[in-house]
N, C-alpha and C positions, 0 to 999 in steps of 0.2 A: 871540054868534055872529060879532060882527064880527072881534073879538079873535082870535078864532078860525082866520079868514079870515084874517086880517093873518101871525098866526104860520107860514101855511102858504108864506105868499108867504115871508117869511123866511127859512122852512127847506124851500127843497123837497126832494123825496125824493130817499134816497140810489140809489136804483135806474135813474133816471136819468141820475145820475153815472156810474156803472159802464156804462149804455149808451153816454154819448158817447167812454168809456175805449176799450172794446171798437172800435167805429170805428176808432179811431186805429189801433190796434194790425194790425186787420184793414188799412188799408190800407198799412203800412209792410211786412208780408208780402205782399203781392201787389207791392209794388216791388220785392222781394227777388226774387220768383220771376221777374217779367222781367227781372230784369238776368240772372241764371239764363239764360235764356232768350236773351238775347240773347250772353251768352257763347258757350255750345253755336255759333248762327248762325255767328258768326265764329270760331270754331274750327272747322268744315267746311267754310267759305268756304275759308279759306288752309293749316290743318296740310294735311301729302303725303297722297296716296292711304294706305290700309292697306296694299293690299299691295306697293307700293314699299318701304316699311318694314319690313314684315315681311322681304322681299327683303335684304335689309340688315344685318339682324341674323345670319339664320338659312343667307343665300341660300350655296350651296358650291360655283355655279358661277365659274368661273375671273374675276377682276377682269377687265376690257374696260380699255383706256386708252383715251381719245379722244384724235384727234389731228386738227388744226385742217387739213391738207391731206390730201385724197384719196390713199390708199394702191393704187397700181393691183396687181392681181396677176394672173399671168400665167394664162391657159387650166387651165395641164398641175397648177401650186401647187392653184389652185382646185380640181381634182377630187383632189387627195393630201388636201384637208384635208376634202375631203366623205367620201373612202373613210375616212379616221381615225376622221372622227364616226359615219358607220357600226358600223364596228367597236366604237367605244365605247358606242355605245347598245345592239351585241349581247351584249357584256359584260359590261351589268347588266341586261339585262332576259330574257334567254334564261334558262330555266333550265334546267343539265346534266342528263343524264338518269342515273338511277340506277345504272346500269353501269360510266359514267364516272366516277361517282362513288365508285364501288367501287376501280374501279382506280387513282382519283389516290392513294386512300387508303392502298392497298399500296405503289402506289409513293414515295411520304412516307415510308411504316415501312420499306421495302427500301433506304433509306439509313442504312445503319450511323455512327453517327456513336462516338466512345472513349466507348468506357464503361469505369468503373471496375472492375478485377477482383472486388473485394469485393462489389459492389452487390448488392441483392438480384436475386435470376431473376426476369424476368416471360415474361409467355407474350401470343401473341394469334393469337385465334383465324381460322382460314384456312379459307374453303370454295371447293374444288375447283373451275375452271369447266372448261366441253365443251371438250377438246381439251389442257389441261395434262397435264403430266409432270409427275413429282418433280425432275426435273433445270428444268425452268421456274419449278417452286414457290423452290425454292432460290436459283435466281439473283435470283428476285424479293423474295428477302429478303437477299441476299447468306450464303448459310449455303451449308454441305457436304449434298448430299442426305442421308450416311450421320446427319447429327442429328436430319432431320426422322422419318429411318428409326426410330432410337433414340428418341427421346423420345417417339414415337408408338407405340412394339413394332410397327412393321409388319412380319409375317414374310413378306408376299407386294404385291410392288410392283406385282403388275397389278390388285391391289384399290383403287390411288389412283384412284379412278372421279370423276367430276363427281357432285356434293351431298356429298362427304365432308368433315368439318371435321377440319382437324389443327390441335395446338398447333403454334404456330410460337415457341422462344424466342430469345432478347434477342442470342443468341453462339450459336456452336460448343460441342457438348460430347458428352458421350454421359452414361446414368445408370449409376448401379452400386452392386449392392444389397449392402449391408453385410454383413459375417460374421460369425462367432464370432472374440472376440479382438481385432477392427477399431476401430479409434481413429481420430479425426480426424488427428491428426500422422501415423500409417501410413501412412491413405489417402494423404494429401499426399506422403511419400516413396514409396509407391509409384506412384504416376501420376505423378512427378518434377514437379510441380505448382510452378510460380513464382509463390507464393501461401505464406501460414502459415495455419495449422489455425484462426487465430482469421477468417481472410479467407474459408475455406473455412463456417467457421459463417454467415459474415453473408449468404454469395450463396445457401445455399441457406433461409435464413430462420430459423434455430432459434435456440430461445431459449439454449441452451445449449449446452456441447462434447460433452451426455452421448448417445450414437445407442445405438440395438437393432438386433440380427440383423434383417434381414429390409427396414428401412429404405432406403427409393430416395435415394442423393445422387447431385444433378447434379455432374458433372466439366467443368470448362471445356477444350474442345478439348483433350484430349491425345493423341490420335491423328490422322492423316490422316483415318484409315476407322473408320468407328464403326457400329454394327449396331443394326437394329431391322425391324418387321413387322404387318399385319394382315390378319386372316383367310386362311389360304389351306388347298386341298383335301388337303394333305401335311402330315402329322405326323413329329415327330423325335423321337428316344429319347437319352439319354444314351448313348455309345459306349463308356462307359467306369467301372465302380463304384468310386468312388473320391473324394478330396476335392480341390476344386478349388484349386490351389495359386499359380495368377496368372489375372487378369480381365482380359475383355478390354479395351483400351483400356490398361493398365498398360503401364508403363517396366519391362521388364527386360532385364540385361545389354548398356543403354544402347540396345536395339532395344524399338519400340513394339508391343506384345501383341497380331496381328490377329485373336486366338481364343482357346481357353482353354487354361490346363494342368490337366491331371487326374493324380494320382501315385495308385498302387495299389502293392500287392506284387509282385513281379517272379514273371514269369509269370501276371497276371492276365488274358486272354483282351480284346480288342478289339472289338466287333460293330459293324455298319453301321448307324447313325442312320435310313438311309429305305430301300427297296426303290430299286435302280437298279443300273446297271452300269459294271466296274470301270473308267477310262479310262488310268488312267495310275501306274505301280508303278515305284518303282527307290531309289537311294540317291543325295540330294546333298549337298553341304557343308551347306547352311542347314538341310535337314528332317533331315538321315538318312536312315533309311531308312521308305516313306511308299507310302500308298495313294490314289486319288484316286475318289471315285464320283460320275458324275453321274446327277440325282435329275428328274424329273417338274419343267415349269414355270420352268426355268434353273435349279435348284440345284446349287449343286455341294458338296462336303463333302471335305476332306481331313487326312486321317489320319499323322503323323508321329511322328519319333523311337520307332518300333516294333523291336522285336527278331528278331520272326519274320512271314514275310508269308505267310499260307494263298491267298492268289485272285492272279491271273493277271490282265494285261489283256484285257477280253471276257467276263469274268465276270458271270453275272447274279445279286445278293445280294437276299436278302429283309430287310427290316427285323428285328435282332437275329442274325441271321446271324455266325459268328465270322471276324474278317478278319485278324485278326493279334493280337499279344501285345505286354507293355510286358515289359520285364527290365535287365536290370543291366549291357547291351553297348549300351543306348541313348545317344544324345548325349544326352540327363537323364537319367538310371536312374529305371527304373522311373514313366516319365510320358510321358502321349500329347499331345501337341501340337494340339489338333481345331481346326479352321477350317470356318466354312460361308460361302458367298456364295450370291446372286442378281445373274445378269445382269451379274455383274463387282463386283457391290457385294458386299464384306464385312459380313456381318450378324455382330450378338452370339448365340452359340449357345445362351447361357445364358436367352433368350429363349423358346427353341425348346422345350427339355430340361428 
């Protein structure tokens, strides 16, 4: 038993080995965590405020210099740089009203700036406000009313009402629906277009040089007066049976085409497009010899390069009504020269008819 006793003194246990371990270690972590701890202290004592710093980095108010003597400034300076700061605080924190903001946005796109002839067309969309005209639409975009007229087919300009949306595009142009026969290079000689048929492909989008009858191309501005319309209480008839042999907007005989040619058989009979009355009959160098009817609404319609004239100034025609003949004494043989307007504006008849 003693032995026993002795060996334990010897060897005491391992388990309170590892306890006085365990101490140790426990208190060299608790030194750690207050020096921890006392770092933090003195890093709040002396680093800057946060949001000085943050000021600093982020801050986009103007740099201040300091300057070691008082800067005096005068009454009249001090209230110019309070109005300033006024103004600038109204200028980011105001916000414009909807309206305003409609109209910077027209007037932004109402600055034409060079476009390339080839580009493709865009369009954007315009709604009417209380009180516009076509003639205010237009200048607001810097274009000819007669395009907005045209690319819209408006056949009656007192339908430009407030809530209506017109395309409004990029230029000047009018459209013009392809024919039988019609080729991009024609078209291009015929509208005397300062442009190649390949520049004519690219403005109006097509993958190809190949078009069909019936197909709308835009033409860039080739006439002064270009024609178009929407909704109105007056219908028009073709004046004339016949195939249309220049469009309007076209270059011929170096004068630009404010209406169409129609060519028939000589002696083919003429009829009035609308019900209205005759105003104006005779012979000039540029028509011939020519009829003038005015129609319901401002329109007016006129009738040239005729052979024979049936009505009279004071005449009242009915729609199909026969007004005169095309023949082989005409300055074109055998082709009626037709023109419509509104209000002074030259419309495409071909819109109409």
């Amino acid at each position: 038993m003693a032995r026993d006793s002795y060996d334990d003194m010897l060897n005491p246990d391992p388990r309170s080995r590892r306890g006085s371990s365990s101490s140790k270690v426990g208190l060299i972590a608790a030194f750690c965590v207050l020096l921890c701890l006392v770092a933090v202290v003195l890093y709040l004592l002396f680093a800057p405020p946060q949001e000085e710093r943050s000021e600093k980095v982020v801050s986009h108010e103007p740099i201040s210099i300091e300057v070691k003597e008082p800067v005096k400034v005068s009454p009249e300076s001090e209230t110019v740089k309070e109005e300033v700061k006024i103004v600038e605080e109204k200028s980011v924190s105001v916000e414009p009203k909807e309206s305003e903001k409609v109209v910077a946005r027209e007037l932004s796109q109402a600055i034409k700036q060079d476009i390339n002839p080839s580009s493709k067309l865009t369009f954007t969309e315009h709604v009417v406000q209380e009180g516009q005209t076509l003639t205010d639409i237009a200048k607001l975009y810097s274009l000819k009313p007669e395009t907005i007229i045209s690319v819209n087919k408006i056949k009656n300009i007192a339908a430009i009402t407030k809530g209506v949306t017109l395309m409004i595009p990029d230029r000047d142009g009018v459209y013009y629906t392809v024919k039988d026969g019609d080729m991009l290079s024609k078209i291009v000689r015929r509208f005397d277009l300062d442009m190649t048929w390949k520049e004519l492909q690219e403005l109006n989008g097509l993958k190809s040089e190949n078009i069909k009858v019936g197909q709308e191309l835009f033409i860039p501005d080739p006439v002064e007066s270009i024609g178009v319309v929407s909704a109105s209480s007056i219908s028009f008839s073709s004046p004339l049976k016949g195939s249309i042999t220049a469009s309007f907007g076209q270059t011929k005989d170096g004068k630009s085409v404010k209406g169409i040619y129609i060519t028939a058989t000589a002696g083919t009979p003429v009829t009035a497009a609308g019900k209205g009355a005759v105003v104006d009959a005779g012979v000039s160098d540029e028509l011939g010899r020519f009829v003038v009817i005015s129609h319901e609404e401002g329109y007016k319609t006129t009738y040239a390069y005729l052979e024979r004239v049936e009505v009279k100034v004071g005449s009242e025609v009915e729609k199909g009504d026969i007004i005169a003949s095309v023949g082989l004494s005409s300055v074109v043989p055998s082709t009626l020269y037709f023109m419509l307007e509104q209000s002074g504006i030259t419309l495409n008849p071909e819109i109409f008819i």
